[in-house]
C-alpha positions as CSV (number, residue, x, y, z in Angstrom):
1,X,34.5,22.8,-10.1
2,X,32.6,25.3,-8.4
3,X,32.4,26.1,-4.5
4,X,29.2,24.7,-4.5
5,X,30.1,21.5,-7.1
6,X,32.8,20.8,-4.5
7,X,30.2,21.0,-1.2
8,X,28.0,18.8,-3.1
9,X,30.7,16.3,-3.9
10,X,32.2,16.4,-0.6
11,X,29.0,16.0,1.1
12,X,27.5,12.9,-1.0
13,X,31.1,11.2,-0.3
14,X,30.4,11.9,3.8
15,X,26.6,11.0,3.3
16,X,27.3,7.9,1.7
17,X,30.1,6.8,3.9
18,X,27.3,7.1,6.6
19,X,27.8,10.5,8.1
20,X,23.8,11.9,8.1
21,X,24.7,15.3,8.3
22,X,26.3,14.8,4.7
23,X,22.9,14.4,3.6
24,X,21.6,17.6,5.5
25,X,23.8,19.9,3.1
26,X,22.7,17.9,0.4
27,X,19.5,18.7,0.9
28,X,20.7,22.2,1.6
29,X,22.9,23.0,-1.6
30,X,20.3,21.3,-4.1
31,X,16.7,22.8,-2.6
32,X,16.2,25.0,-5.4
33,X,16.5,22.1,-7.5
34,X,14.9,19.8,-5.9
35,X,11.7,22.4,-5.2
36,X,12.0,22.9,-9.5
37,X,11.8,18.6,-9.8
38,X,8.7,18.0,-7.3
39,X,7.2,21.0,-8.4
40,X,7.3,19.3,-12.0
41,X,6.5,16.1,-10.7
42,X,3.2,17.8,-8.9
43,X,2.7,19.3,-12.1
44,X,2.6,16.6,-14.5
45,X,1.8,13.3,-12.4
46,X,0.3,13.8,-9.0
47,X,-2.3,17.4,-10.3
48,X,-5.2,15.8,-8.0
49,X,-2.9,15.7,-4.7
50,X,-3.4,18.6,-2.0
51,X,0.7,19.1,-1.3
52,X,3.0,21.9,-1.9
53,X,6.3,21.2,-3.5
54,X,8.6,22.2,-0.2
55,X,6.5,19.5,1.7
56,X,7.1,16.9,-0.7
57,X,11.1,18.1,-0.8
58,X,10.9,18.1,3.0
59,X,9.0,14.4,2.6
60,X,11.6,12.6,0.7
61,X,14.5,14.1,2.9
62,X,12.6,12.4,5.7
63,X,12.2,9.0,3.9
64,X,16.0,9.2,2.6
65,X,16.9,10.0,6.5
66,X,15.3,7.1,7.8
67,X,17.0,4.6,5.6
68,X,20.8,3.8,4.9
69,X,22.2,5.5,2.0
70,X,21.6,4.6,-1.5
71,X,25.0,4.0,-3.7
72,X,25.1,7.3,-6.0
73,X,27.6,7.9,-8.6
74,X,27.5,11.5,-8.2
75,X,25.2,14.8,-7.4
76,X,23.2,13.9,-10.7
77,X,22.3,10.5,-9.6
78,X,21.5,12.0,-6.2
79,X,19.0,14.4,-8.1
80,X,17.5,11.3,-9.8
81,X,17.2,9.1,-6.4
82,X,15.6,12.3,-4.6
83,X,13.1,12.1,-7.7
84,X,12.7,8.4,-7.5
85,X,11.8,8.6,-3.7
86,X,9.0,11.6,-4.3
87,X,7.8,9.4,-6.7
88,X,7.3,6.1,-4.8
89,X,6.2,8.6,-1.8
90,X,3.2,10.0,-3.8
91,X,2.2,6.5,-5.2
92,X,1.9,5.5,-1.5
93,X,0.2,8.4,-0.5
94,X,-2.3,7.6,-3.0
95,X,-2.4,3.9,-2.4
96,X,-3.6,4.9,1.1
97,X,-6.1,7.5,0.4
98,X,-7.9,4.9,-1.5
99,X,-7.5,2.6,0.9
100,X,-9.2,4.2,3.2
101,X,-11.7,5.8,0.7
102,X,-15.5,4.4,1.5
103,X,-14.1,2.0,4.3
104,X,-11.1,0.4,2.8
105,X,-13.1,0.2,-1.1
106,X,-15.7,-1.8,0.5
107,X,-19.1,-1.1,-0.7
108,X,-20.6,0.4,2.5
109,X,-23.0,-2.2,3.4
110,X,-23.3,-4.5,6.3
111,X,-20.2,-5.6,7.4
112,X,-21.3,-9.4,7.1
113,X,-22.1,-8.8,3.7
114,X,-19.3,-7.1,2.1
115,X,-15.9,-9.4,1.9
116,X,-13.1,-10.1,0.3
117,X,-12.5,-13.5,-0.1
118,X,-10.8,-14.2,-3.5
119,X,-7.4,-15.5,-3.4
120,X,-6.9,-14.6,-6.7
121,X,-7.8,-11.0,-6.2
122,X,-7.3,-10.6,-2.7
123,X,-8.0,-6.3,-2.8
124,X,-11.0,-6.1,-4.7
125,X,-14.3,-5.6,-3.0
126,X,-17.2,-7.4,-3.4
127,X,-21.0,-6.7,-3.4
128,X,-22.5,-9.8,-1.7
129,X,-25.8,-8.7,-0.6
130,X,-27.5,-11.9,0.2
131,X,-25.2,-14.1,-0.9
132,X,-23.8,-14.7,2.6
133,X,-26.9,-14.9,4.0
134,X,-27.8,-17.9,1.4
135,X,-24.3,-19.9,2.8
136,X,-25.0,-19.4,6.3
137,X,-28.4,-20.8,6.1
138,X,-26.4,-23.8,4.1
139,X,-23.5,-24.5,5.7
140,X,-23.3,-22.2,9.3
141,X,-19.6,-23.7,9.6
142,X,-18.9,-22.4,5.6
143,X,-20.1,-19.0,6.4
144,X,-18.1,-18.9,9.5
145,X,-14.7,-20.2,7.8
146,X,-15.4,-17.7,5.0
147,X,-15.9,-14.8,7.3
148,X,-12.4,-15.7,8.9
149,X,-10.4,-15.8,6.0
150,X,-12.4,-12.9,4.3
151,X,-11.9,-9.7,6.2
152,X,-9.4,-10.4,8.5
153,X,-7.5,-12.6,6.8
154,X,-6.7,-15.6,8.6
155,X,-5.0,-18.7,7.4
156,X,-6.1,-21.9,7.5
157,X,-4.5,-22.4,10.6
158,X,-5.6,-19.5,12.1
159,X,-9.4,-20.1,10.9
160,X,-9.1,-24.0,12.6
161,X,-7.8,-22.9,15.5
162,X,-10.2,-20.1,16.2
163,X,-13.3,-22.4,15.3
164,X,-11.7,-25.1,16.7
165,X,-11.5,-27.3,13.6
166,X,-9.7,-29.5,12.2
167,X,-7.3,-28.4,9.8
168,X,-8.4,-30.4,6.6
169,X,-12.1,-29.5,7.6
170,X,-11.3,-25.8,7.7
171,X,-9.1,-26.3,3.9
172,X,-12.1,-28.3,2.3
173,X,-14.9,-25.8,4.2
174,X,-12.9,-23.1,2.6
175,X,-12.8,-24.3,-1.0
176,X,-16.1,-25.6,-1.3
177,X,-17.5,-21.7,0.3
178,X,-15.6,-19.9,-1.9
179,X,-17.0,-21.7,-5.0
180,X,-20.1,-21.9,-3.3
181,X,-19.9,-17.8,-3.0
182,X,-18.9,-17.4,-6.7
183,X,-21.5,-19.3,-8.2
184,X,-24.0,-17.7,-6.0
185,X,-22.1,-14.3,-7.2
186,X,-22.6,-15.3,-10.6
187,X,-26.2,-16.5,-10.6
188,X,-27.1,-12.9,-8.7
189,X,-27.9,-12.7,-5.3
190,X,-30.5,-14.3,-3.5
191,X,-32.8,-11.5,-1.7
């Protein structure tokens, strides 16, 4: 074993026995490396992302800092895990980018008439020009249980307590409005 074969032994054995400075020389001894793997990963994956390969070695050091260590067989595995964790980092980084992108995916329209209301699909937006509109002149308590549990979310509970509702009321108000919406959906909007 080499000098630096040793060091990297020796310092994934203190790193993983919970000494963080262990994982400093880590970091240290295998930054060429580990430059070469996100530069590939960069490379191959992630072309569209504005980052250079030190800030997404820097990145993952930061992420594998702020958690306890992961069980690792040897300086290999540790190679693979630091891989691993640029990975999941970019696939959150772009996870929040579109996010965030035009409002969250919303279409940009009115706020009252863009939601997301499907159970079944709770992160895909909807285009609901006038469909709202068409509840709330139905059913003013509908549009305003659909409105709760739309954008922000709320439970049933939440929804009954916040309208002041009864709880059933709130459950059969939000059934009947979000078939109510998806038929409307699928007939086309009312203007």
């Amino acid at each position: 074993m080499s000098p630096t074969d040793e060091s990297v032994a020796s310092a994934l054995r203190r790193w993983m026995q919970g000494e963080p400075h262990g994982l400093d020389v880590l970091f240290e001894v295998k930054h060429a490396q580990l430059t070469r793997v996100a530069a590939g990963i960069l490379a191959d994956d992630y072309r569209d992302l504005d980052m250079e390969t030190d800030e997404l070695v820097n990145q993952s050091y930061l992420l594998m800092r702020a958690k306890p260590p992961f069980p690792m067989e040897s300086p290999t595995h540790f190679v693979h895990v630091v891989r691993q964790v640029m990975e999941w980092h970019l696939t959150d980084l772009i996870r929040r980018r579109k996010a965030t992108k035009n409002w969250g995916g919303l279409i940009p329209t009115d706020l009252e008439e863009s939601h997301v209301i499907d159970d079944r699909c709770p992160n895909t937006p909807l285009i609901v020009t006038g469909v709202m509109a068409e509840i709330r002149r139905e059913n003013p308590d509908m549009d305003k249980v659909l409105q709760l549990r739309g954008i922000p979310q709320f439970t049933i509970a939440e929804t009954a307590s916040a309208l002041d509702m009864p709880v059933i009321r709130v459950n059969r108000l939000w059934r009947a409005g979000r078939d109510r919406f998806h038929r409307l959906l699928d007939e086309g909007s009312p203007n």
